[in-house]
C-alpha positions as CSV (number, residue, x, y, z in Angstrom):
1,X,-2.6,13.4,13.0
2,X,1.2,13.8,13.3
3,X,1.3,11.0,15.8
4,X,-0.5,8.3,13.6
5,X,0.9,9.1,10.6
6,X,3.5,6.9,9.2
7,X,7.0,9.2,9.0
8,X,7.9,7.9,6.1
9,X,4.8,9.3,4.1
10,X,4.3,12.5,6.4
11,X,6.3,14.8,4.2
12,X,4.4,13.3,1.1
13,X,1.0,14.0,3.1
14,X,2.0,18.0,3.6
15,X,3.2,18.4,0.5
16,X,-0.1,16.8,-1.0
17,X,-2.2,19.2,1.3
18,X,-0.5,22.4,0.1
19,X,-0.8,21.2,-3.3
20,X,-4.2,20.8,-3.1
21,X,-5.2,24.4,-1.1
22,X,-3.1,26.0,-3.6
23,X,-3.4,23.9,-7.1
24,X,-6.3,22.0,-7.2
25,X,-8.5,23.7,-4.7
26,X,-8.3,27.0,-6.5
27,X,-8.6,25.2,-10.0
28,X,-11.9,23.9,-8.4
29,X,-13.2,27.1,-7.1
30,X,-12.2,29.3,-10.3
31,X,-13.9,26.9,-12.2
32,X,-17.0,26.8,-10.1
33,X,-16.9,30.4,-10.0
34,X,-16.4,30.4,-13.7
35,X,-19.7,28.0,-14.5
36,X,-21.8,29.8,-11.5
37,X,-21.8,26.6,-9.7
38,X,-23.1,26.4,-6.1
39,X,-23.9,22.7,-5.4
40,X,-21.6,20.1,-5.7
41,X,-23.4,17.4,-7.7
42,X,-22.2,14.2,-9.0
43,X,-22.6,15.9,-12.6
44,X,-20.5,19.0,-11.3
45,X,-17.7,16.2,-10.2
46,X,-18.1,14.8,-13.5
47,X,-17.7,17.9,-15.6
48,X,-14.9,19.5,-13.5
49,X,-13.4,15.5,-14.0
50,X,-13.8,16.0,-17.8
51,X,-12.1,19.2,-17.9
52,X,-9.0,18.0,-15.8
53,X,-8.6,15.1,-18.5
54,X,-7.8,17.6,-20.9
55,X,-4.2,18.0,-19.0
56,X,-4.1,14.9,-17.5
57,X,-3.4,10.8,-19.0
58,X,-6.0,8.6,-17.5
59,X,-3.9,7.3,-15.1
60,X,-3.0,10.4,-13.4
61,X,-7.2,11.0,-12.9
62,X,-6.9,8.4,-9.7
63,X,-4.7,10.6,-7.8
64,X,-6.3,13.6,-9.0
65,X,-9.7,12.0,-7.6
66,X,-8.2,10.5,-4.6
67,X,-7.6,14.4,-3.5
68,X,-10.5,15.8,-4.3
69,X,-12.4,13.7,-2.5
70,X,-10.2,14.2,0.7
71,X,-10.6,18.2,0.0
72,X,-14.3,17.9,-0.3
73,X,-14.5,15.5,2.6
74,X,-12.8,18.1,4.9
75,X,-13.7,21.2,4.1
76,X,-17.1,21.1,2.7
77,X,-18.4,17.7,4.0
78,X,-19.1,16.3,0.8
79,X,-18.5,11.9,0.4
80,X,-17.7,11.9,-3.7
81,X,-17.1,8.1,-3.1
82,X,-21.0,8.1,-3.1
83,X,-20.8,9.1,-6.8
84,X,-20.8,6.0,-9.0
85,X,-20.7,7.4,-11.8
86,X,-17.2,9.3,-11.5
87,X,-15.5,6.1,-10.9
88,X,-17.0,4.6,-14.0
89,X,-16.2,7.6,-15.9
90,X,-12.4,7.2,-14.7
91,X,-12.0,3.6,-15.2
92,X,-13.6,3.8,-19.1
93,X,-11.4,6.6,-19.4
94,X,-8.4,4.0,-18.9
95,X,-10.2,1.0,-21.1
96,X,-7.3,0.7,-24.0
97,X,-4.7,3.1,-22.1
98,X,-1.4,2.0,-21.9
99,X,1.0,3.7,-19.8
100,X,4.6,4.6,-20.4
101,X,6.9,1.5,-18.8
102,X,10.8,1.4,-17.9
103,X,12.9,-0.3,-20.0
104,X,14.1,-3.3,-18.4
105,X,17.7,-4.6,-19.1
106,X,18.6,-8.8,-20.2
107,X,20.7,-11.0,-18.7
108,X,23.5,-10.5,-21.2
109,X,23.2,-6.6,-20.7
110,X,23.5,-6.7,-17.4
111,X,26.5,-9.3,-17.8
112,X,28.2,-7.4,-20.5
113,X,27.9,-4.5,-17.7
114,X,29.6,-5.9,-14.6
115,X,32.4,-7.9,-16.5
116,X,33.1,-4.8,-18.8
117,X,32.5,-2.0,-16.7
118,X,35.8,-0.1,-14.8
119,X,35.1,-0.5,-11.1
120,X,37.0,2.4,-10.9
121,X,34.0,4.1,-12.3
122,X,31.3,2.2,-11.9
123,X,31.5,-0.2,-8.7
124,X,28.9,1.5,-7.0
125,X,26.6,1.6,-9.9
126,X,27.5,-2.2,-10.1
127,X,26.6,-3.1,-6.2
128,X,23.2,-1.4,-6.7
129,X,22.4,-3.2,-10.0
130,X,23.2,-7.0,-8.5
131,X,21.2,-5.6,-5.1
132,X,18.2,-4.0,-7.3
133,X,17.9,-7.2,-9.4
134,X,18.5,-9.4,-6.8
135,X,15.4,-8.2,-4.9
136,X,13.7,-6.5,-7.1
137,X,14.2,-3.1,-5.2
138,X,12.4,0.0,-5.9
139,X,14.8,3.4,-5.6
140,X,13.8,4.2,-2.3
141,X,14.7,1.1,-0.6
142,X,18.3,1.1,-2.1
143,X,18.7,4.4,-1.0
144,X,16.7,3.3,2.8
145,X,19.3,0.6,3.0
146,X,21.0,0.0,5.9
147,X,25.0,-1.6,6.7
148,X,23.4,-3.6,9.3
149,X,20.0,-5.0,7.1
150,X,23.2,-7.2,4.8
151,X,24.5,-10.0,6.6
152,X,27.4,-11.5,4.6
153,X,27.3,-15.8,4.7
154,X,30.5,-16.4,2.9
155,X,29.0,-17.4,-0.5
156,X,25.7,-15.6,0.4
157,X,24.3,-12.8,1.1
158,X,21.0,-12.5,3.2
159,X,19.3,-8.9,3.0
160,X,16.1,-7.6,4.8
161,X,14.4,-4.6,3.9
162,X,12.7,-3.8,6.9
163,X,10.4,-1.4,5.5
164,X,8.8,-1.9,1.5
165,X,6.2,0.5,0.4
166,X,3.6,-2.0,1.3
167,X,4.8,-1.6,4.9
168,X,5.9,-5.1,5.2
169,X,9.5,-6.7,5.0
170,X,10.9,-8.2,2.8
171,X,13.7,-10.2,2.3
172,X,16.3,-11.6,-0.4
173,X,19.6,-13.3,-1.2
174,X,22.5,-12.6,-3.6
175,X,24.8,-15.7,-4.8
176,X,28.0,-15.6,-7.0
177,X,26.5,-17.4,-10.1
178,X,24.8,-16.2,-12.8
179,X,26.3,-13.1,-14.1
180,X,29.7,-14.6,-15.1
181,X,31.4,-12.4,-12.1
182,X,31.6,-12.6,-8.1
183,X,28.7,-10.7,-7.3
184,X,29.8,-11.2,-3.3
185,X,33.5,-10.2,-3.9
186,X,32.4,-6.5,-5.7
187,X,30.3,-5.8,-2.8
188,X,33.6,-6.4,-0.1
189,X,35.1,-4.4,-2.2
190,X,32.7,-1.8,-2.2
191,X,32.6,-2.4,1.8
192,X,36.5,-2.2,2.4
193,X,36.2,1.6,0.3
194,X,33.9,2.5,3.2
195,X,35.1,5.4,5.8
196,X,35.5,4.4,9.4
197,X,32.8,5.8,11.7
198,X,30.3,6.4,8.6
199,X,26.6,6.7,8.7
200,X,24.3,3.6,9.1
201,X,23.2,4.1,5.3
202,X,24.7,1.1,3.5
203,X,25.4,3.2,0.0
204,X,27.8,6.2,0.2
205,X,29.0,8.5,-2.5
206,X,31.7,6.7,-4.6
207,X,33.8,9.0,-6.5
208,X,37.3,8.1,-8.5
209,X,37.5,5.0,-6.4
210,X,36.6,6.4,-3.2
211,X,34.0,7.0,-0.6
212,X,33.0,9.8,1.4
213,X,31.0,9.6,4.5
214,X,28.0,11.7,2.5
215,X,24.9,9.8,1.7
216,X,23.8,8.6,-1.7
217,X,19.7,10.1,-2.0
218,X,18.0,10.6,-5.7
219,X,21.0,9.0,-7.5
220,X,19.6,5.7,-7.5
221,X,16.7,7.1,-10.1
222,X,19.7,8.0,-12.5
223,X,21.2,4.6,-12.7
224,X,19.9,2.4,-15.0
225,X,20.2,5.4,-18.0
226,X,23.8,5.7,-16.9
227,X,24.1,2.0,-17.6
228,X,22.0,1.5,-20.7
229,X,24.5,4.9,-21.9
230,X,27.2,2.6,-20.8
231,X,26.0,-0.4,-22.9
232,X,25.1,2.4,-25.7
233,X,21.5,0.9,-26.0
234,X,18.5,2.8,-27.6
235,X,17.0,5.3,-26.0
236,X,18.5,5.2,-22.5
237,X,15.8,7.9,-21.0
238,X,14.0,5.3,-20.5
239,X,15.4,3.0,-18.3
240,X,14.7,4.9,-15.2
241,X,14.2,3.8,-11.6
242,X,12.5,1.2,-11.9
243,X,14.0,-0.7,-14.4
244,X,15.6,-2.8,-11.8
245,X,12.1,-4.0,-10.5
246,X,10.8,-4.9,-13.7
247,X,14.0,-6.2,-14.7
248,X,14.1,-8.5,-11.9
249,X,10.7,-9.7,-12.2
250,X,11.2,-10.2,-16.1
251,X,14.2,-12.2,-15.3
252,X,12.2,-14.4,-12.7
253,X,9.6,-15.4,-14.9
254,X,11.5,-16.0,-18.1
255,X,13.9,-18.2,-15.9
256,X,10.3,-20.4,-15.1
257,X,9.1,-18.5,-11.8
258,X,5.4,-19.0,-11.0
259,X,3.0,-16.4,-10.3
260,X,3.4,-17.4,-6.4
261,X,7.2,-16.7,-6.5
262,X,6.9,-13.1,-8.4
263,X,4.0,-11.8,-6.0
264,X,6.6,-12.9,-3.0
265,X,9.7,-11.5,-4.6
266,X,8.4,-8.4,-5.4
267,X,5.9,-7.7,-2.3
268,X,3.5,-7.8,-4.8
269,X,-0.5,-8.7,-3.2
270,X,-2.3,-8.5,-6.4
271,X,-1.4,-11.0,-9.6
272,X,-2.7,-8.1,-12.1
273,X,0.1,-5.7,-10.8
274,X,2.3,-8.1,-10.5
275,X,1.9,-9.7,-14.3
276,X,2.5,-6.0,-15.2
277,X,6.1,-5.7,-14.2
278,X,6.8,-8.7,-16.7
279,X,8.3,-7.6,-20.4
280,X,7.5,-10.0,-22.7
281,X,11.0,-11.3,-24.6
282,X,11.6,-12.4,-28.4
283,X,13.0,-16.3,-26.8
284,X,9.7,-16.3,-24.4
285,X,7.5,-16.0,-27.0
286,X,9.1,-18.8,-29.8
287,X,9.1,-21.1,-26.7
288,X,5.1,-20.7,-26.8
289,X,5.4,-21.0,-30.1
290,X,7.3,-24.1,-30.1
291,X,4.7,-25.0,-27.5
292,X,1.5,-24.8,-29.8
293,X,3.0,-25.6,-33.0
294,X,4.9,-29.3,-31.1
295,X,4.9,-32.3,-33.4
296,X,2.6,-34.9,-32.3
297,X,4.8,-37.8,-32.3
298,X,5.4,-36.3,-28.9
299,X,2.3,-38.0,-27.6
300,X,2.3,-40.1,-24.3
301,X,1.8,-43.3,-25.8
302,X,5.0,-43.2,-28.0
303,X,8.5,-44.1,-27.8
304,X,10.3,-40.2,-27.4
305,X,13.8,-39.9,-27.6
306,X,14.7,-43.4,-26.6
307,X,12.2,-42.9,-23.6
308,X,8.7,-45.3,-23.4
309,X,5.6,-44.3,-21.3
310,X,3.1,-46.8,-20.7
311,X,-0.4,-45.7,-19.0
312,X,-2.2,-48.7,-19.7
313,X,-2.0,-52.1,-17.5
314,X,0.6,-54.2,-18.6
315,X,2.2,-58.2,-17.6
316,X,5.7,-57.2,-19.6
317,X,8.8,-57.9,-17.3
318,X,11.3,-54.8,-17.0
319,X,13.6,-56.2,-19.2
320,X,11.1,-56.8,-21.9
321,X,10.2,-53.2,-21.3
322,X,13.3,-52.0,-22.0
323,X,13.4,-54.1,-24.7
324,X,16.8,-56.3,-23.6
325,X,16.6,-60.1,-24.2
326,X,19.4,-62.8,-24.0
327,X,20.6,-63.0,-27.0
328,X,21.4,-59.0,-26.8
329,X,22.1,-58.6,-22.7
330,X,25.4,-57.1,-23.5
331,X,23.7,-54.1,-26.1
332,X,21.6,-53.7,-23.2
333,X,23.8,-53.2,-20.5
334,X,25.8,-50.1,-22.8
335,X,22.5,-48.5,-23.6
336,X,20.1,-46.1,-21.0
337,X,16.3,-46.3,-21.7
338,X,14.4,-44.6,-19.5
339,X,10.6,-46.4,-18.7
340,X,7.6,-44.8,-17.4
341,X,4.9,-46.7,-15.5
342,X,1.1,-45.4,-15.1
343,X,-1.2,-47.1,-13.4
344,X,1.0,-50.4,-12.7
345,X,1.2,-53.1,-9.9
346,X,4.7,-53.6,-8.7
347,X,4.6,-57.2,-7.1
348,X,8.0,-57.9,-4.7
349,X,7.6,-61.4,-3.4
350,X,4.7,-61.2,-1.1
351,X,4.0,-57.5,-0.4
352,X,3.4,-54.8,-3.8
353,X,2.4,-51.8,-4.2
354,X,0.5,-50.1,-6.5
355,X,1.0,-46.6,-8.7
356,X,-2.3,-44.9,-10.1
């Protein structure tokens, strides 16, 4: 098992197994002792299920079934999956549940942050902000991050994350524009602060200006409440680790990403988990609005904003389109109309083409 097992998750794997002899197994047997239970039955799963919602969101059932199932599997060779009826139990339990969410942090916040914020201080809280929002990064690949997975272009930089969570790489850019700061310049800053001979990790602890050849591990979790405590926004407990993922993928769609483009920035396979890293903003929603409630002089046919569509056929030359003539050629010549053609026959001596 050791040799197969990925070594990232292998710690996770024997700390799940020794929760489960000690925590959930024994929860199953004192309860099956309890009730005088000596078959497991789907109705048994189901009512040892119910009791464990008591504790537990509806959410936190999945795991919860995930391991009992493996337990069951293994030491009493019992297949649960077979049970129908505790996975429709779960997923009605989570019909209308909505989950707790990080915070996630606007443009301007994040602006206000890295123009405003000492570096003296804060510089290595302000590298891994531009990195997690510039690839939507989870905690554990900032802290994962190796020296040699950035490769600085001048005015880019290219970073790979060799290993996601979804056991696939991944890989993103950072550019200068957008927060009102050189995004590049504060991390060679951050670089030249680096200790000769240090370890391959790319973030190192930064304290009063300085870093130390130690490695940076669950500080990366702690980050976005120290910044929202920085900006002095409400209730900063709840930007947590992953407020940089969902900030980034808020800040993708609101800037007009598709769907395509926030599945690849984030890794994500599935549209439904990625659509739920999006926060919906005030300005997203009165653009919709805007959208639905548009006047209809805006139709296709009209004359909009000194522009003219025509999508029907037509014998008008292109200076009657654009509605020059002789007597006014020099009006014409100041003035920028711009014409639209559907469905035309361009004629140029003897070859044409046509537009549909």
């Amino acid at each position: 098992m050791k040799k197969y097992s990925p070594l990232k998750s292998r710690e996770t794997r024997i700390m799940s197994r020794e929760w489960i002899s000690v925590g959930l197994d024994k929860a199953k047997l004192d309860w099956k002792n309890k009730n005088r239970i000596k078959e497991v039955t789907e109705d048994v799963i189901l009512a040892f299920l119910d009791m464990r919602s008591q504790k537990l969101s509806p959410c936190s059932l999945w795991p919860e079934y995930s391991m009992l199932k493996a337990t069951l599997k293994a030491k009493e060779n019992i297949d649960i999956a077979k049970f129908c009826a505790v996975i429709s139990y779960i997923k009605n339990l989570n019909v209308g549940y909505r989950g707790k969410k990080s915070n996630v942090l606007t443009r301007e916040e994040i602006k206000i942050f890295l123009q405003e914020a000492d570096d003296g201080e804060y510089l290595f809280e302000k590298v891994a902000l531009i990195f997690g929002i510039a690839g939507a990064c989870r905690k554990a690949e900032l802290c994962a991050m190796r020296f040699d997975d950035i490769q600085d272009c001048g005015n880019v930089l290219n970073i790979v994350i060799p290993d996601s969570k979804t056991h696939k790489e991944r890989r993103f850019s950072v550019v200068n524009e957008g927060f009102g700061v050189n995004t590049i310049d504060l991390y060679r800053r951050y670089v030249a602060l680096r200790p000769t001979n240090s370890p391959l990790r790319f973030f190192l602890h930064y304290y009063k200006g300085k870093c130390t050849r130690q490695n940076v591990r669950d500080t990366f979790g702690k980050i976005p409440r120290k910044i929202a405590t920085f900006l002095k926004l409400e209730n900063p407990a709840k930007y947590t680790g992953h407020s940089f993922r969902r900030s980034s993928a808020t800040l993708l769609v609101n800037a007009g990403g598709d769907i395509t483009s926030l599945k690849r920035h984030g890794g994500w396979e599935s549209t439904k988990v990625a659509e739920s890293y999006i926060q919906e903003s005030f300005g997203e929603r009165v653009k919709i609005a805007q959208k639905v409630f548009g006047d209809e002089k805006l139709a296709p046919n009209e004359l909009v904003d000194n522009e003219i569509v025509m999508d029907k056929p037509t014998n008008l030359s292109y200076s009657e389109a654009c509605g020059s003539s002789s007597s006014n050629s020099s009006t014409s010549k100041n003035t920028a109309q711009n014409v639209y053609f559907n469905n035309c026959t361009f004629n140029f001596g003897d070859n044409y083409f046509k537009i549909q």
